[in-house]
C-alpha positions in Angstrom: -0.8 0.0 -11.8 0.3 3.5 -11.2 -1.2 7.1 -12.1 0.1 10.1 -13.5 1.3 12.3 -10.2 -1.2 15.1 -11.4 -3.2 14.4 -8.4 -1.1 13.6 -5.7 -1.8 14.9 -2.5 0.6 16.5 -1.5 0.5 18.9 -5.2 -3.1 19.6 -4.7 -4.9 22.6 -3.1 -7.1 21.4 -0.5 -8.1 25.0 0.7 -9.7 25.7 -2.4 -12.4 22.7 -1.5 -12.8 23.1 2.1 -16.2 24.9 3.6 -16.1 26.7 6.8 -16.6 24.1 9.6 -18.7 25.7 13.0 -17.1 24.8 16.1 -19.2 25.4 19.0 -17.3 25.2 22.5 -18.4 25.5 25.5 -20.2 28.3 26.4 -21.5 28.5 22.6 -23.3 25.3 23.1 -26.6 25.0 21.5 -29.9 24.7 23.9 -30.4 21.1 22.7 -26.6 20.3 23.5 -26.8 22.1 27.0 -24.5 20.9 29.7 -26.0 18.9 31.9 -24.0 18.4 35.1 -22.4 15.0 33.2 -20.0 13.8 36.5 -17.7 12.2 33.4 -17.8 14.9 30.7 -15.9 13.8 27.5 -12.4 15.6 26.1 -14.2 15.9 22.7 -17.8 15.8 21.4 -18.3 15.7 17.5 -22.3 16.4 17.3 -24.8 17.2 13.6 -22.6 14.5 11.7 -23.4 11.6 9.2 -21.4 9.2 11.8 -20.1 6.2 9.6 -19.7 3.5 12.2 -18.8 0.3 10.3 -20.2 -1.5 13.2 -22.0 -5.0 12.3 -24.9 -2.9 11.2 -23.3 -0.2 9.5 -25.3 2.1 11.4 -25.3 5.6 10.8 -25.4 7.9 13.8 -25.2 11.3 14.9 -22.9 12.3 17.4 -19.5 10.6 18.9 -17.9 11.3 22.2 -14.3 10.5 23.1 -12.6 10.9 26.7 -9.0 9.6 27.2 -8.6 8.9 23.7 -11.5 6.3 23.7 -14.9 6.3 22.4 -17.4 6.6 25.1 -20.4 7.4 23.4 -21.9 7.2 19.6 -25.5 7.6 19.2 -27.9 10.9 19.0 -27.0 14.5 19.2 -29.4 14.7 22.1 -27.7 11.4 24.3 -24.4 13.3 23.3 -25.5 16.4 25.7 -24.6 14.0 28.8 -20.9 14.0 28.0 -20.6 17.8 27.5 -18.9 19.5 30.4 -17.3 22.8 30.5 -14.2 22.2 29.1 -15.3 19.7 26.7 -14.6 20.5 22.7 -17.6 20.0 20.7 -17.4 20.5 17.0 -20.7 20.7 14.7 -20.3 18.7 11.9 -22.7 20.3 10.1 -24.1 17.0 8.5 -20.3 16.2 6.9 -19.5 12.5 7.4 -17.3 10.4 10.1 -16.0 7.3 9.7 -13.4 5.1 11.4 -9.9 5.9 10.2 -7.9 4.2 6.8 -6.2 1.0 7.7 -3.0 0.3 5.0 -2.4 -3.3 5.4 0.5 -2.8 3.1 3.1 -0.4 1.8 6.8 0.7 2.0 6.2 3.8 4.0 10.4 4.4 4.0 10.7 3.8 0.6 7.7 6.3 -0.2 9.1 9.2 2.0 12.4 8.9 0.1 11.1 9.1 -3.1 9.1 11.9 -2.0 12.4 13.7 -0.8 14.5 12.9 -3.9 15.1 12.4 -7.7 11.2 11.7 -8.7 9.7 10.5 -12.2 6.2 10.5 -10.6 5.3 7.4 -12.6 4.8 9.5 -16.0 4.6 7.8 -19.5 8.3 8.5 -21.1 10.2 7.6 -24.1 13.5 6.8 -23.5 15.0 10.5 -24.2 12.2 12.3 -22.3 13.4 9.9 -18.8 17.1 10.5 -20.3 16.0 14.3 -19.6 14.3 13.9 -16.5 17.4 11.8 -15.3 19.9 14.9 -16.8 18.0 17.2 -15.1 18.1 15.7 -11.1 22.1 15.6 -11.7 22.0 19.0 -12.8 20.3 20.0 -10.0 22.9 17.7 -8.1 26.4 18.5 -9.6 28.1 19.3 -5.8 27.7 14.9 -5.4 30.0 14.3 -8.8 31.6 11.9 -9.3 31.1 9.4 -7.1 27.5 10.1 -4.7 24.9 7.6 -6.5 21.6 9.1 -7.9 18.9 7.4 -7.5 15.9 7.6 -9.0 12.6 6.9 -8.5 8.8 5.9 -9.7 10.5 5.1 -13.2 7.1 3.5 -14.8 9.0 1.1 -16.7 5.9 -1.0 -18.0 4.2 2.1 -19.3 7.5 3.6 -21.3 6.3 4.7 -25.0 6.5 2.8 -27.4 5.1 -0.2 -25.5 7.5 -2.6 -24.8 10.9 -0.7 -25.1 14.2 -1.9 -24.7 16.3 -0.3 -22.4 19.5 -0.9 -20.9 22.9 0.8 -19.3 23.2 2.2 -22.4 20.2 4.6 -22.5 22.1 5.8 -18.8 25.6 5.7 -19.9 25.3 8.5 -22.2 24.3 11.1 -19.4 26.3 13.7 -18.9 28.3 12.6 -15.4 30.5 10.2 -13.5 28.4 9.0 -11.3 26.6 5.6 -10.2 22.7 5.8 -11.6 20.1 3.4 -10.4 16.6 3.6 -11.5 14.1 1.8 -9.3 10.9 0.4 -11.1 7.8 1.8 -10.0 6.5 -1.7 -9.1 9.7 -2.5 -6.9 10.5 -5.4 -9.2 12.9 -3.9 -11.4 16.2 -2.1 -11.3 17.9 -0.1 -14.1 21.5 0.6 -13.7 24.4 1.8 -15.7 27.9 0.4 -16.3 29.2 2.4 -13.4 27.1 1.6 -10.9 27.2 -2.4 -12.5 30.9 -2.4 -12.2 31.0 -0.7 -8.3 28.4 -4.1 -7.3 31.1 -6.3 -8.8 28.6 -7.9 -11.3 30.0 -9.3 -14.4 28.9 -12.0 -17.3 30.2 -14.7 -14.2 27.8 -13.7 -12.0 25.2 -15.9 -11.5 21.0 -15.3 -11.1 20.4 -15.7 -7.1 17.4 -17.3 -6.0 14.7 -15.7 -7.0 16.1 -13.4 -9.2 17.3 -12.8 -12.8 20.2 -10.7 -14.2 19.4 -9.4 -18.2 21.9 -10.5 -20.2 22.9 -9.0 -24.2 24.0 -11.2 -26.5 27.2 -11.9 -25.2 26.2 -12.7 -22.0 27.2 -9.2 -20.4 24.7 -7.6 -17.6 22.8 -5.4 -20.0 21.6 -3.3 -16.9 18.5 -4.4 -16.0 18.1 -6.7 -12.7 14.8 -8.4 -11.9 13.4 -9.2 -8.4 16.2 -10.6 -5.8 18.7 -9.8 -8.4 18.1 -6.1 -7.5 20.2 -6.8 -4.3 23.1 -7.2 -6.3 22.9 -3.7 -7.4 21.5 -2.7 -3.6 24.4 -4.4 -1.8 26.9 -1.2 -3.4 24.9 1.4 -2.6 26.1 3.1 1.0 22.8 2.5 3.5 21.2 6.0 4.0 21.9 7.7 7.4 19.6 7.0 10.5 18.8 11.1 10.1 17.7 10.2 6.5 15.3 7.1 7.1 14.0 9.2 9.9 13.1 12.3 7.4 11.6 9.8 5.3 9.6 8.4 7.7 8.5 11.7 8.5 7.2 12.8 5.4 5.3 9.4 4.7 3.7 10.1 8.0 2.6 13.1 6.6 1.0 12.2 3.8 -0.4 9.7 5.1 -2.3 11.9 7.8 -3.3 13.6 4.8 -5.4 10.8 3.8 -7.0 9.8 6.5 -5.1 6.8 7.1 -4.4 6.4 10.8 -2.5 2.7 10.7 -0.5 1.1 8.1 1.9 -2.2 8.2 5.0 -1.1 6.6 6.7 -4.2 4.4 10.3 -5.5 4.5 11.0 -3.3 7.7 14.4 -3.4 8.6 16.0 -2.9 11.9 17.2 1.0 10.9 13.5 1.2 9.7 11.8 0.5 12.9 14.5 2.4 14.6 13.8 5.4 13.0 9.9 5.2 13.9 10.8 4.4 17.6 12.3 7.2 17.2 9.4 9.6 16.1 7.5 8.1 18.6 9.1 8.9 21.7 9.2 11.9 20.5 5.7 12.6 19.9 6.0 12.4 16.5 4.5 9.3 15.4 1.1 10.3 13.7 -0.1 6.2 12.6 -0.3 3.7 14.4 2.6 1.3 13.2 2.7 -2.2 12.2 6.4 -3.4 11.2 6.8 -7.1 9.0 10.5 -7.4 8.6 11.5 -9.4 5.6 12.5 -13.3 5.4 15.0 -13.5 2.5 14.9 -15.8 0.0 18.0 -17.8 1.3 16.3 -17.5 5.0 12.7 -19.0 3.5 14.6 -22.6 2.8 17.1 -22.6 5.5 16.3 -23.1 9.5 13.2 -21.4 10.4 14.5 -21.2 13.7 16.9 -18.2 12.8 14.3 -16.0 11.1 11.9 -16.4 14.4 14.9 -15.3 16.5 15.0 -12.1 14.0 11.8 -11.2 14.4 11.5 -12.0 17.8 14.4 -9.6 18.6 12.7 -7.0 16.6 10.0 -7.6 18.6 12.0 -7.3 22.1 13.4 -4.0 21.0 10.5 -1.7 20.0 6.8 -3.5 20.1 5.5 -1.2 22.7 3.2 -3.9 24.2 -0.9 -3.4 24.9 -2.8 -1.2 22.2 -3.6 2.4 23.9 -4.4 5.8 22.5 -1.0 6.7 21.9 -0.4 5.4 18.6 1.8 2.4 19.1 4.6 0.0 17.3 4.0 -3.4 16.7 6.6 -6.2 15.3 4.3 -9.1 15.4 4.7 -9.7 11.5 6.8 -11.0 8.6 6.5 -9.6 5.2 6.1 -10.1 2.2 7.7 -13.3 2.0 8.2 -13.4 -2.1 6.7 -16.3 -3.9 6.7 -14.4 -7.6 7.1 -11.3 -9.4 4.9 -9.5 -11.8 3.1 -10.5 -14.5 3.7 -7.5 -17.3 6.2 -7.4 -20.1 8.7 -8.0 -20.2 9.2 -8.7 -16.8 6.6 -12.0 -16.6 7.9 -12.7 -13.2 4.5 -13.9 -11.9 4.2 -17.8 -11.5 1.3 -18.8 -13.8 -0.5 -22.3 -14.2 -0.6 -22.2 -17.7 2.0 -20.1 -20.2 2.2 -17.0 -21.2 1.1 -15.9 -24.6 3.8 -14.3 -26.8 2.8 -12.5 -30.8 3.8 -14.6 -33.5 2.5 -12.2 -36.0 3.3 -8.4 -36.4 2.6 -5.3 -34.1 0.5 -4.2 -37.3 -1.4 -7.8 -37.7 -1.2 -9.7 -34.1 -1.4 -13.3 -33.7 -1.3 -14.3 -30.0 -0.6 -17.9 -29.1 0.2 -19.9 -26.1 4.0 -19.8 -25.5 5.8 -22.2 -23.3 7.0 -19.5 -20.4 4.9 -20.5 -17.5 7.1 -17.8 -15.2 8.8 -19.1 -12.7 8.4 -21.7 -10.4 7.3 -20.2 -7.2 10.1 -19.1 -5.3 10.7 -21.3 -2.0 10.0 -24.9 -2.5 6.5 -26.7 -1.0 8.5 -28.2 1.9 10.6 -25.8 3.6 7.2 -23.0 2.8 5.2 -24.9 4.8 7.6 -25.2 7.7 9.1 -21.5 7.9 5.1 -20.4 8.0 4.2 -22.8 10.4 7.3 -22.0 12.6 6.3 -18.1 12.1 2.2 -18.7 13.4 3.7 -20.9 16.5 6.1 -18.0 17.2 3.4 -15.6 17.5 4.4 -13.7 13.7 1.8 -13.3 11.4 2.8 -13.7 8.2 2.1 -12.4 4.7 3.4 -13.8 1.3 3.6 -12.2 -2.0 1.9 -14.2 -4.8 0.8 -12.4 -7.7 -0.1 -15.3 -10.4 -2.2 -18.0 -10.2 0.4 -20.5 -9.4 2.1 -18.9 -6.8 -1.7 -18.2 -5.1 -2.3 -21.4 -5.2 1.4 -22.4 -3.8 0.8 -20.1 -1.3 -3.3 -21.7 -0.2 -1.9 -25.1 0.1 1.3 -23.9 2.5 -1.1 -22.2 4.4 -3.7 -25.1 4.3 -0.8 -27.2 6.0 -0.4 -24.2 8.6 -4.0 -24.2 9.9 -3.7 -27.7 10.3 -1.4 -27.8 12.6 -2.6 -24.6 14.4 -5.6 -26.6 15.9 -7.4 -23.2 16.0 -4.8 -21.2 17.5 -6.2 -17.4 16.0 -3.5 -16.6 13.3 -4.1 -14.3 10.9 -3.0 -15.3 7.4 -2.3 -13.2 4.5 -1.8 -13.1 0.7 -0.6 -9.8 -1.0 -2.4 -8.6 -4.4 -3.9 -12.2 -5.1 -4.1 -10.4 -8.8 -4.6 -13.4 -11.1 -6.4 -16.2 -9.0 -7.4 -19.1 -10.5 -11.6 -19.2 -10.3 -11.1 -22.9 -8.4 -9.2 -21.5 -5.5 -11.7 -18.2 -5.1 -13.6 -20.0 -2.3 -10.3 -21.4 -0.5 -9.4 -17.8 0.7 -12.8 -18.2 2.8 -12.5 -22.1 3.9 -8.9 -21.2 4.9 -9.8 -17.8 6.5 -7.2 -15.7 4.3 -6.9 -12.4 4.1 -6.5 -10.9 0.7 -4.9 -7.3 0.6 -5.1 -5.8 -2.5 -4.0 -2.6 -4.4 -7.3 -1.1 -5.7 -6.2 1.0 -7.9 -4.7 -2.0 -10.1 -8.0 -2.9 -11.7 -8.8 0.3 -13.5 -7.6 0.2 -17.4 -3.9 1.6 -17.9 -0.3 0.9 -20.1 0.0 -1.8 -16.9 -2.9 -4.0 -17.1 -3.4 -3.9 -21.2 -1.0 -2.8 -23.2 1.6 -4.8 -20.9 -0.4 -7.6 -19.9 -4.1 -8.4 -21.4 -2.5 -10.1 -24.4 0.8 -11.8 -22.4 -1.2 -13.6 -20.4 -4.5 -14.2 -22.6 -8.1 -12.4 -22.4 -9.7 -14.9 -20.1 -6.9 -14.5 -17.3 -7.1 -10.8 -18.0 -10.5 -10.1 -17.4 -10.3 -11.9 -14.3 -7.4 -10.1 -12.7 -7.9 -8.3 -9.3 -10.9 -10.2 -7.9 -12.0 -8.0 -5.8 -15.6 -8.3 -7.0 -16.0 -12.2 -6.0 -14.0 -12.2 -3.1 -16.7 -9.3 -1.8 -19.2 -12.0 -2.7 -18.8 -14.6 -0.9 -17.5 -12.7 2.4 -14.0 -12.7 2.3 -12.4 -10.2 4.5 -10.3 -8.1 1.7 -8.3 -5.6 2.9 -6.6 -2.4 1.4 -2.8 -3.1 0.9 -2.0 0.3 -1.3 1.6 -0.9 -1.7 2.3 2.5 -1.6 5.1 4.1 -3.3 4.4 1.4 -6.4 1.0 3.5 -6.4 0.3 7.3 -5.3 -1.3 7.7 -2.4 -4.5 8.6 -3.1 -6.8 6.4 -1.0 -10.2 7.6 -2.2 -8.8 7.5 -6.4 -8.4 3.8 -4.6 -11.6 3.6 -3.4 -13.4 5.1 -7.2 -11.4 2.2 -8.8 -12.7 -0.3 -6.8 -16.2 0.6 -7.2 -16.5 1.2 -10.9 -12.7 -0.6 -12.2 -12.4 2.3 -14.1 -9.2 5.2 -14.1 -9.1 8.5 -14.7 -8.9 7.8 -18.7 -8.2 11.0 -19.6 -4.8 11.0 -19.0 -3.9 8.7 -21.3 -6.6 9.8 -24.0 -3.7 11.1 -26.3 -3.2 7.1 -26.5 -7.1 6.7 -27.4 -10.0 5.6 -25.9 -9.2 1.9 -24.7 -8.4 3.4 -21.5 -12.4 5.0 -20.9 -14.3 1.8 -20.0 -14.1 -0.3 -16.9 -11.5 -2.8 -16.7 -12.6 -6.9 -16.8 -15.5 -8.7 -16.0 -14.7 -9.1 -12.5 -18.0 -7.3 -10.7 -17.7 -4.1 -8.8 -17.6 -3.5 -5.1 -20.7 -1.6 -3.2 -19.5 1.2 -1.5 -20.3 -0.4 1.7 -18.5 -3.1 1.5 -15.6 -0.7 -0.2 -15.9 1.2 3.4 -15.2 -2.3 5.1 -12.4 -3.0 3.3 -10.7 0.2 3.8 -11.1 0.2 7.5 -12.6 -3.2 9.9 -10.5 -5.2 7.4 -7.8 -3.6 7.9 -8.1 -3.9 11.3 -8.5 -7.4 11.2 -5.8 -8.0 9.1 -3.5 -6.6 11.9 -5.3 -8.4 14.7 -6.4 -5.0 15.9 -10.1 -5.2 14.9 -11.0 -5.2 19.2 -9.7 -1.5 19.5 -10.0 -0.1 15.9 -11.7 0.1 12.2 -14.8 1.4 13.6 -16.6 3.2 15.9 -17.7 1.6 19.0 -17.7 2.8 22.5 -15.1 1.1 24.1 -12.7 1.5 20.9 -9.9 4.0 20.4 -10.9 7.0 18.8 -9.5 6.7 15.6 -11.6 8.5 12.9 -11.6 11.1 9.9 -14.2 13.8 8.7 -14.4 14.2 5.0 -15.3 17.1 3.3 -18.6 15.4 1.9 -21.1 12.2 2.5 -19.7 9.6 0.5 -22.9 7.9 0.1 -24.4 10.9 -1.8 -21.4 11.7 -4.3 -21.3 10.2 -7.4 -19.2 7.4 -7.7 -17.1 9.0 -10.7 -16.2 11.9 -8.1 -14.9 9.9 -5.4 -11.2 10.9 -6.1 -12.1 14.2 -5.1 -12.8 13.5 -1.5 -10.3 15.3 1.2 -10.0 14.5 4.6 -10.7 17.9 7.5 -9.6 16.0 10.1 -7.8 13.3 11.2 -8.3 11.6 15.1 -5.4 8.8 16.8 -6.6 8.0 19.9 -8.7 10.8 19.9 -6.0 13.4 19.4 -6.2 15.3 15.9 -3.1 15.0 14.1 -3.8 16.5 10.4 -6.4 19.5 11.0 -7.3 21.3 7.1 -7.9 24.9 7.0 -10.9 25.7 9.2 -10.2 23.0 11.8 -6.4 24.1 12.4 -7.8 27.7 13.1 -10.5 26.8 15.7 -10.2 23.3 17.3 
């Protein structure tokens, strides 16, 4: 699920593809865009563009106008002139496209900006001595923190370590030269890597039992052999001393700046804790906050089958402390969500923490002559049982919090449909907005329940392209017919369901428009794995692939809707905030193979620019 970080954005050149964008103010107004005495002229005027709206129609228009960081007008060049006065900025497009800004509906903002500002193995392909190296060579860089500052490390791409399927453990750590505590968080967030000194500060030894929804590896003898998967990664957590306030606020900082960068002007950030939400209070008041901001603190797993009443008081404080109220231009903070709410894992080996219906497969012949058969590991049982699911989501949607659930296999998506069938009956149409996240392996039955139930699928895009993740980790665990099926996209854009982008972002790059190439052709960029061969070069599944149109839709109104925000953004309407992005090209006329190369020349929030490339930065 992840990508070599070859062409993340913040490595690449973008003044090398940029072309020198006209901006006529006023005074160098063309005749045909005259002023003409307007007794409401607008702040900004974008005129000569390919004006993306998203509206019902998906109507393509010309010009857009924004005053008080609203859209007032979208329509001709020559109905813009009205709303030109003299102090009104008017930039010619020159035929480049607008559309309404990127709306995440899912990712781990805090955790991204860390990993950007730390010890990074920018999801490569390793063998166990190359990530020994990489590992060596951050507490090299480091040696002032011996012996006792932890390292960590991050975007270690465990599933696509060579040769497939490797063993590791605290050994493979132990052997580095230092003293100090090493974690290594999976690139998919669902496994952690320690060694024995890290293991031995957490206090975890062969007594320590799994938690809930959790599972320590053992060796033979019953000893921690250093690898923790999903709530069993807190045991390792719970050691490591909480980064400052300054340092979730840096973090913050960059991820807000990448993800201006891309075009993405609002994003719900998952698991937000209180230090978290702080830290983007904090950016705000001081003008700093660049994305609109959705928070979804976390219900633990010993929370999800306890009183539900507790967990709404949580949120519900959250929300007291820093949801600044009424949507406006300013971009604003919202705690009016609880995510993800864990129901499984993930499916690849050796993890096969995803909750199937029916088991996984495992090889009972040789690597050399494979014989797959059915096995008798289902995964486990999803993770909080029927009863108390159904009341802690019910309890949530009366409070007011939207929630959003993590299911990733078939059993746990269906788990999840019939909690949530037993919270819209009980709603009696109260306008809750449910969600699933990744939905990867759905069972073809419960396809049209996401529609009849009104659930909102957001999905990582870039998971169903062809990579070490979905094949040589998964097609053959959990049998062809599942696999071809995974990330169903295609037939949720079939029958109308309301997908949403959830990038899950830092478990992906961010590179929204490699997203949006994946989801229209399931293909990846191949030819970084070709020194593996040429199974990675065709499109992945038989799931079908997503017009751009509807690929547009998902990346923005969705969005929107998603976070109950679809009145005031995720197109562009007059009467809607003016949150939008130019690309550097139409994306209707680009190849679809080429998509990845798009870059963003501005980026609008409430009509104030807050990333400007090259040309724009000079003269807007």
């Amino acid at each position: 699920m992840n990508e070599s970080n070859a062409r993340h954005p913040l490595s690449r050149s973008v003044a090398r593809t940029l072309r020198v964008i006209t901006l006529l103010i006023a005074g160098a107004v063309s005749p045909a865009l005259a002023v003409t005495g307007s007794p409401s002229p607008a702040d900004t005027v974008l005129v000569h563009g390919f004006v993306y709206t998203v509206d019902r129609e998906n109507s393509v228009r010309e010009a857009v106008a924004i005053r008080g960081g609203y859209i007032v007008y979208v329509g001709t060049d020559a109905g813009a002139r009205t709303f030109i006065g003299p102090r009104t900025k008017v930039v010619d497009l020159g035929g480049r496209m607008v559309m309404p800004g990127i709306v995440d509906a899912h990712n781990h903002a805090i955790d991204a900006g860390r990993e950007l500002n730390g010890c990074d193995l920018h999801y490569a392909q390793l063998t166990v001595r190359q990530m020994q190296q990489a590992v060596q060579a951050c507490l090299d860089k480091t040696r002032d923190q011996e012996p006792n500052a932890y390292l960590l490390v991050w975007n270690w791409y465990r599933e696509a370590m060579l040769p497939s399927g490797v063993a590791v453990s605290k050994t493979d750590l132990d052997v580095l030269k230092t003293h100090r505590p090493i974690v290594l968080e999976s690139s998919f967030g669902h496994t952690t890597l320690a060694n024995s000194r890290a293991i031995a500060l957490a206090g975890i030894t062969r007594k320590t039992p799994d938690p809930r929804a959790g599972h320590i590896d053992r060796d033979a003898s019953g000893n921690p052999s250093g690898t923790f998967q999903d709530a069993a990664q807190t045991l390792i957590d719970r050691a490591i001393p909480p980064p400052s306030a300054r340092d979730i606020r840096e973090a913050a900082r960059t991820a807000l700046s990448a993800l201006r960068q891309q075009g993405e002007t609002a994003f719900m950030l998952q698991i937000a804790t209180r230090a978290d939400i702080q830290a983007f209070s904090t950016l705000r008041k001081e003008g700093q906050l660049t994305a609109r901001a959705y928070m979804a603190p976390d219900v633990s797993p010993e929370e999800m089958v306890g009183d539900p009443a507790v967990a709404v008081r949580h949120i519900l404080a959250l929300k007291t402390a820093f949801d600044t109220g009424p949507i406006g231009p300013e971009a604003n903070l919202w705690v009016r969500n609880a995510g993800e709410l864990f129901q499984d894992g993930v499916q690849q080996y050796p993890a096969e923490t995803a909750s199937l219906l029916s088991p996984y497969f495992v090889n009972k012949g040789t690597q050399a002559k494979p014989r797959w058969v059915e096995g008798t590991w289902s995964g486990p049982a999803p993770y909080t049982p029927a009863k108390p699911f159904e009341q802690m989501l019910l309890a949530l949607a009366n409070a007011g919090i939207e929630p959003e659930v993590h299911a990733i296999g078939d059993r746990a998506v269906r788990h999840t449909l019939n909690a949530y069938q037993y919270v819209r009956d009980h709603l009696h149409g109260r306008d809750v907005r449910l969600e699933i996240a990744h939905a990867e392996i759905v069972d073809p039955a419960d396809i049209p329940r996401f529609k009849a139930l009104n659930v909102i699928p957001d999905m990582a895009f870039q998971w169903a392209k062809p990579g070490p993740d979905s094949l040589d980790t998964s097609q053959e665990y959990i049998g062809l017919a599942r696999s071809n099926r995974q990330e169903p996209e295609g037939y949720f854009a079939e029958i109308g369901v309301p997908v949403a982008q959830g990038s899950d972002w830092p478990v992906d790059p961010i590179e929204t428009w490699f997203d949006l190439q994946v989801l229209l052709t399931r293909k990846g960029d191949w030819q970084f794995w070709n020194h593996l061969g040429p199974k990675y070069q065709g499109r992945f599944g038989t799931v079908p692939v997503v017009p751009l149109k509807d690929g547009i839709r998902f990346l923005t109104i969705n969005g929107a809707y998603a976070l109950h925000s679809e009145n005031s953004i995720g197109s562009l309407e007059k009467g809607k905030l003016a949150d939008l992005i130019v690309l550097d090209r139409n994306l209707f006329k680009t190849p679809l193979d080429r998509i990845e190369d798009t870059k963003v020349l501005l980026t609008m929030v409430g009509g104030k620019a807050v990333y400007q490339a090259a040309p724009f930065r000079e003269r807007l």
